[in-house]
C-alpha positions as CSV (number, residue, x, y, z in Angstrom):
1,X,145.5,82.8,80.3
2,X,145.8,83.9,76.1
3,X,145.0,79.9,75.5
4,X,141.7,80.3,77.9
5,X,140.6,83.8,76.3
6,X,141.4,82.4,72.8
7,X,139.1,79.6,73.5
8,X,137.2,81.8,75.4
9,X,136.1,83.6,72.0
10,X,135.8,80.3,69.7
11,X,133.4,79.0,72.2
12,X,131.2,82.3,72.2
13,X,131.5,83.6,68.4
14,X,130.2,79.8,67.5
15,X,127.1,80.3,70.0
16,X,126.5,83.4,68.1
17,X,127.0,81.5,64.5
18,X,124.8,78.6,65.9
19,X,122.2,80.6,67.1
20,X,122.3,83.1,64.1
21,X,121.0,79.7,62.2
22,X,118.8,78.2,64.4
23,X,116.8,81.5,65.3
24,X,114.4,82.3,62.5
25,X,113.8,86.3,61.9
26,X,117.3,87.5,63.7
27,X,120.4,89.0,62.4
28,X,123.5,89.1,64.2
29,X,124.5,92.6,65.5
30,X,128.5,92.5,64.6
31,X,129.3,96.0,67.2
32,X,127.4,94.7,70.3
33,X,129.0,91.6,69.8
34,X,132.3,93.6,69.2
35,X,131.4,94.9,72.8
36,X,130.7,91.8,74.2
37,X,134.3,90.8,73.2
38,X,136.2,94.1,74.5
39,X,133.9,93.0,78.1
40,X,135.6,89.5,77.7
41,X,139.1,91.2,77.5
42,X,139.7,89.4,74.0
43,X,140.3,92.5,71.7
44,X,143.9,91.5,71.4
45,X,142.2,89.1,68.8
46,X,141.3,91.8,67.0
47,X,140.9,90.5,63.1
48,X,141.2,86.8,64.1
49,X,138.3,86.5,66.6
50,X,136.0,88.9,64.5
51,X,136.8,87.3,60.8
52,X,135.3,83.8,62.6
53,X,131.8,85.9,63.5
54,X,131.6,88.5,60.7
55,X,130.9,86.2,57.7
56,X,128.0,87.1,54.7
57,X,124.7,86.8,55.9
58,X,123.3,83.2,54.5
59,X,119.9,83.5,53.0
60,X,117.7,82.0,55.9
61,X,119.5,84.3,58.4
62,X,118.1,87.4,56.3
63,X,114.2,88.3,58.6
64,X,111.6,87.8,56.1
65,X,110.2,91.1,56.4
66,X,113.6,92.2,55.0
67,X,113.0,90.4,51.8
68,X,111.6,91.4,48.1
69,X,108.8,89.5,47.7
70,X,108.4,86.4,45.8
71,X,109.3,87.4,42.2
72,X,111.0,90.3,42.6
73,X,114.8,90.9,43.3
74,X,114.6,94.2,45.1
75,X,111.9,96.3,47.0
76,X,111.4,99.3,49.4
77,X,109.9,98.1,52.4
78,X,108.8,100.7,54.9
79,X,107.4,100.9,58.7
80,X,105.0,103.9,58.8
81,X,102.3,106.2,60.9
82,X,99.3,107.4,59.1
83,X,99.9,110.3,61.7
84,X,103.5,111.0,61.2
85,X,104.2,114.1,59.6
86,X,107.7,112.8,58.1
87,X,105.9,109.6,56.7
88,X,103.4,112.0,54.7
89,X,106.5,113.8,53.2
90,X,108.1,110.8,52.2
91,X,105.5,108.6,50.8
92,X,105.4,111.1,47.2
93,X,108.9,109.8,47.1
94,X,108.4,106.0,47.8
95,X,105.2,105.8,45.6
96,X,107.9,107.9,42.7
97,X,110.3,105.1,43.4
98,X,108.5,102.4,43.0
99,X,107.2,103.7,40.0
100,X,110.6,104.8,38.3
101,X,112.0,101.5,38.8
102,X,109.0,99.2,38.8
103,X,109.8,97.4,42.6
104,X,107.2,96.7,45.0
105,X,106.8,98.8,47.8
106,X,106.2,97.1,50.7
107,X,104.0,99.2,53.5
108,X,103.9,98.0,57.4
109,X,102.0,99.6,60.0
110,X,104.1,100.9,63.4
111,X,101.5,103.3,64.5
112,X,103.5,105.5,67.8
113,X,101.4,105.6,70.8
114,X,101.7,109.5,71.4
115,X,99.5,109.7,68.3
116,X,96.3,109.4,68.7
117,X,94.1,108.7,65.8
118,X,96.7,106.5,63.8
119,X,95.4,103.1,64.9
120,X,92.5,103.4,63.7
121,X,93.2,104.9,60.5
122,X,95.6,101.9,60.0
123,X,92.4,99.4,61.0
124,X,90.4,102.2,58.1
125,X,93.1,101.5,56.0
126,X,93.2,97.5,56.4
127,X,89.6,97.6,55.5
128,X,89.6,99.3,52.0
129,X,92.9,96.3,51.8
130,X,89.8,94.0,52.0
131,X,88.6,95.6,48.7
132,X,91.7,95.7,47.0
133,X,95.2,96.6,48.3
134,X,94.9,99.7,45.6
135,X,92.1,100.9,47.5
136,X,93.7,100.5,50.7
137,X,97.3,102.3,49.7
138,X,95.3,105.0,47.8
139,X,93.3,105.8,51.4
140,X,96.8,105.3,52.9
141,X,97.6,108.0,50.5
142,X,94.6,110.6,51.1
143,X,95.5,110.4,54.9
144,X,98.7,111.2,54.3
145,X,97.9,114.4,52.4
146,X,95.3,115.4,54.6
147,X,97.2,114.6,57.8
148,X,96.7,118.5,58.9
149,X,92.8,118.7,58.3
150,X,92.1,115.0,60.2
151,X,91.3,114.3,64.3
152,X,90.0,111.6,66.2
153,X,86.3,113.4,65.9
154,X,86.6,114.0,62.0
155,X,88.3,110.4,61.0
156,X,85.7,108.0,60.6
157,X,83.9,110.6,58.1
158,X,87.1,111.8,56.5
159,X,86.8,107.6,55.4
160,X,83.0,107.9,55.2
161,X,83.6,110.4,52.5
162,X,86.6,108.4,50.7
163,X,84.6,105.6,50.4
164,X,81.6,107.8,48.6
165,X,84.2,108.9,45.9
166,X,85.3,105.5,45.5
167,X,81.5,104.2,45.0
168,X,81.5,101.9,48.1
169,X,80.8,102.5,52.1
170,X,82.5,101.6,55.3
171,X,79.8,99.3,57.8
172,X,78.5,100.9,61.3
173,X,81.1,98.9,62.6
174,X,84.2,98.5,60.8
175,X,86.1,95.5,62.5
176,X,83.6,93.3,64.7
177,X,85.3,90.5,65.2
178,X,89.1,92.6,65.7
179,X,91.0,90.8,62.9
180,X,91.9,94.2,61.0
181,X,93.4,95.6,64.4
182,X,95.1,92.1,64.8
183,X,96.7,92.5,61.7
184,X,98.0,96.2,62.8
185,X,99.1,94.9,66.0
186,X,100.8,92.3,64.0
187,X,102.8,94.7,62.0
188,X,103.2,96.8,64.6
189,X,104.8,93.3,67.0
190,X,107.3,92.8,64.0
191,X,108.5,95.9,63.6
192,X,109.6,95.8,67.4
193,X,111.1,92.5,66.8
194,X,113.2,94.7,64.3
195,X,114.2,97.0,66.6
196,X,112.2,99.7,64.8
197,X,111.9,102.4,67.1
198,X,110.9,105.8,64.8
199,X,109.1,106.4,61.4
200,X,109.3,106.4,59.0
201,X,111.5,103.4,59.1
202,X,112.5,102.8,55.1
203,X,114.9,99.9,53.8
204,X,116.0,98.7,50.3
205,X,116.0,95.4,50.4
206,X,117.4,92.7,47.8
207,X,118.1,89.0,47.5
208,X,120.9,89.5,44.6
209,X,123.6,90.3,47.5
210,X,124.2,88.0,50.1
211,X,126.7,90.0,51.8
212,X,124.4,92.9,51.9
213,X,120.5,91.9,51.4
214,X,119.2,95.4,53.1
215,X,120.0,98.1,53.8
216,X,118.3,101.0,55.8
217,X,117.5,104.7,54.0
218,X,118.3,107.6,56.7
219,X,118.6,110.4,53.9
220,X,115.8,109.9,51.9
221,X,117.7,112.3,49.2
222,X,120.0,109.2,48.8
223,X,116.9,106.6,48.4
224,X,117.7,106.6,44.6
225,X,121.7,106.1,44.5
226,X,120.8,103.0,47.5
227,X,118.4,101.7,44.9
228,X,120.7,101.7,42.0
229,X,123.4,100.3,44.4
230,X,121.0,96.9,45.6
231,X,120.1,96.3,42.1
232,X,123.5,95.8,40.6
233,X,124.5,92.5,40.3
């Protein structure tokens, strides 16, 4: 019975390793499959079973959203809501970050359905991207700071207006053909695939440690010590 459960586990922690390779976009979830285990009556194991399964994270195992981009060793990336009051009070102190430590900061839509004017100021925002993505993240930025004063009535002249100040105009209709909301949806479809389920969602992410290539901010008073942590080499 030990010799079947000790097999038992080989077999299934190198279906996780082999699928952990083979699966693009995927990281392997070291507690639930520490739960799986306990459900297979192998925790007498303990160290043995889990040292096979809880190796360093090889580069192509790493989701590409999770990674700086091209050029750069380290980066913020965040899932936000135009709407969400908690992604208006922490984008100051992503913008700050970026800034004081000259890393991109990488912005993805997750628009929550019980808000009801965020879509479309996402497919607003994806439209000033189309001019330049500093014209896009500085609308990102007005909406944020006007979150209180905007509704679903006001929104499309709250961008009406933005666009005036920036010397340029948003068309009668903005996405005709629906590649702007695609392009929502399609942050919105990889954020679920990360298992993203509030915003904002914030992560430092790095390529200069394998064994640790992200890693995600809950207390944004911390955001600068986790910088200074992924940066080291």
């Amino acid at each position: 019975m030990r010799e079947r459960a000790r097999l038992a586990a080989i077999q299934y922690s190198e279906f996780v390793i082999l699928s952990s390779w083979r699966i693009k976009n995927k990281t392997m979830n070291i507690q639930r499959l520490r739960q799986r285990l306990v459900l297979l009556g192998l925790t007498f194991l303990g160290s043995a079973c889990l040292a096979l399964v809880c190796l360093p994270a090889f580069a192509e195992d790493v989701p590409e959203a999770l990674r700086p981009p091209k050029g750069t060793t380290t980066a913020i990336v965040v899932f936000e809501d135009l709407q969400c009051p908690q992604c208006g009070r922490v984008a100051p102190l992503l913008a700050a970050a970026s800034r004081t430590y000259k890393i991109p900061l990488v912005q993805h839509d997750f628009p929550l359905p019980m808000h009801n004017w965020s879509f479309e100021a996402a497919v607003l925002a994806r439209y000033f991207d189309t001019h330049s993505k500093e014209l896009g993240n500085e609308f990102r930025d007005t909406v944020f700071a006007h979150q209180m004063e905007i509704n679903p009535q006001n929104l499309r002249g709250f961008a009406d207006k933005f666009a005036g100040d920036h010397k340029t105009g948003v068309p009668f209709v903005v996405d005709p053909d629906g590649k702007l909301a695609g392009l929502v949806k399609a942050d919105k479809d990889l954020g679920m695939s990360l298992h993203i389920d509030h915003t904002p969602t914030i992560w430092v992410v790095t390529n200069k440690h394998s064994d640790k290539p992200f890693v995600e901010v809950t207390d944004t008073s911390k955001l600068y010590l986790l910088i200074d942590e992924m940066k080291k080499e």
